[in-house]
C-alpha positions in Angstrom: 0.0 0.0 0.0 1.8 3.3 -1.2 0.9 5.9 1.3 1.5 10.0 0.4 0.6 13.6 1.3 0.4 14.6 -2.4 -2.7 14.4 -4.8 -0.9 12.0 -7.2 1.7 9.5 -7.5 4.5 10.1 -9.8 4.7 7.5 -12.9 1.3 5.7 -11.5 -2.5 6.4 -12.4 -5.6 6.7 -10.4 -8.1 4.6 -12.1 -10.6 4.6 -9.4 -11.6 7.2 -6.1 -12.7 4.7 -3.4 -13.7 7.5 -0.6 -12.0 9.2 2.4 -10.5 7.0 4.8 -9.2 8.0 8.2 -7.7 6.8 11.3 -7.9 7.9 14.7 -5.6 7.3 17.8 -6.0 8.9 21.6 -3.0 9.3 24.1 -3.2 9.7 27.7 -0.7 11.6 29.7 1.3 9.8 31.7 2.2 11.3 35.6 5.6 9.9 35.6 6.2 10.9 31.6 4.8 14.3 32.7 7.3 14.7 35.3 10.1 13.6 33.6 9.2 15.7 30.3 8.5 18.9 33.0 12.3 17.9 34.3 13.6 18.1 30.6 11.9 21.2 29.8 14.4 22.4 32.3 17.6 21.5 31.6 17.2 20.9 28.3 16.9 17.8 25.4 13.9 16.0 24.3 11.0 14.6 26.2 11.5 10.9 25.1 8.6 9.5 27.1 6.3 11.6 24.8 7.9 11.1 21.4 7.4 7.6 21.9 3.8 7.8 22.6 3.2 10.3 20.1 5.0 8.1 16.8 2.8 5.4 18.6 -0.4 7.4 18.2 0.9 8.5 14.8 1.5 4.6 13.8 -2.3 3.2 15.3 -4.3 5.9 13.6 -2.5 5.1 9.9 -2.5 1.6 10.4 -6.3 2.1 10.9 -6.6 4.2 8.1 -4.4 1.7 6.0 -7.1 -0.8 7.1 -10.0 1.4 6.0 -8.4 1.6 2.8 -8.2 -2.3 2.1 -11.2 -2.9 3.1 -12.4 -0.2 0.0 -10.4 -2.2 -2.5 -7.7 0.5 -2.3 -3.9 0.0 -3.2 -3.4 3.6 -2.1 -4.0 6.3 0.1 -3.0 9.9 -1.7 -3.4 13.3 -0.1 -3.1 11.8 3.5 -3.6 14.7 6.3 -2.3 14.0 10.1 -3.7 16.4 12.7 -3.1 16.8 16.1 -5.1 18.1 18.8 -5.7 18.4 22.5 -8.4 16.6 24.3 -9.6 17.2 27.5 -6.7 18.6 29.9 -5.0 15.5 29.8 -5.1 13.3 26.2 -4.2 14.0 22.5 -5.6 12.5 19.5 -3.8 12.1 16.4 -6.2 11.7 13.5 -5.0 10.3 9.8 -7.0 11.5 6.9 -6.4 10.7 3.2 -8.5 9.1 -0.3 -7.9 5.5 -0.6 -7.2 5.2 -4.7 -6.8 2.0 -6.8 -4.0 2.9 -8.8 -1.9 1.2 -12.0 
């Protein structure tokens, strides 16, 4: 399954627009990641604890989107959005958007 964030795929063709497909992931905060990340944000370097959980997020919500795509018949997913927003005091969602194609 080719995934990409542009309208088309160089050297291939759509033949057929199966729909929008999407994926959605929420992650929790953590009270030990949040202490540890408040820690960093003081003497410097990167909150590890919540990169991990955020490429996990990120990984979940195209995988389901990947899935949505199948199921349509798709080979490919073009034009593929990720968002990220806040949820509650506590949570983010990472949500995958693209059009599953069938391509040649």
């Amino acid at each position: 399954m080719q995934i990409v964030t542009t309208d088309s795929i160089e050297g291939k063709r759509v033949v057929a627009y199966m729909g929008i497909v999407s994926g959605d992931a929420i992650v929790g905060a953590n009270f030990f990641r949040d202490f540890f990340a408040r820690i960093r944000d003081v003497v410097g370097g990167r909150a590890g604890g919540y990169e991990k959980a955020l490429r996990g997020a990120k990984e979940h919500a195209m995988e389901d989107m990947v899935e949505q795509a199948q199921e349509l018949g798709a080979n490919a997913v073009i034009g593929v959005d990720l968002d990220y927003e806040t949820v509650g005091d506590s949570m983010l969602m990472v949500s995958a958007n693209g059009t599953a194609v069938r391509i040649e």
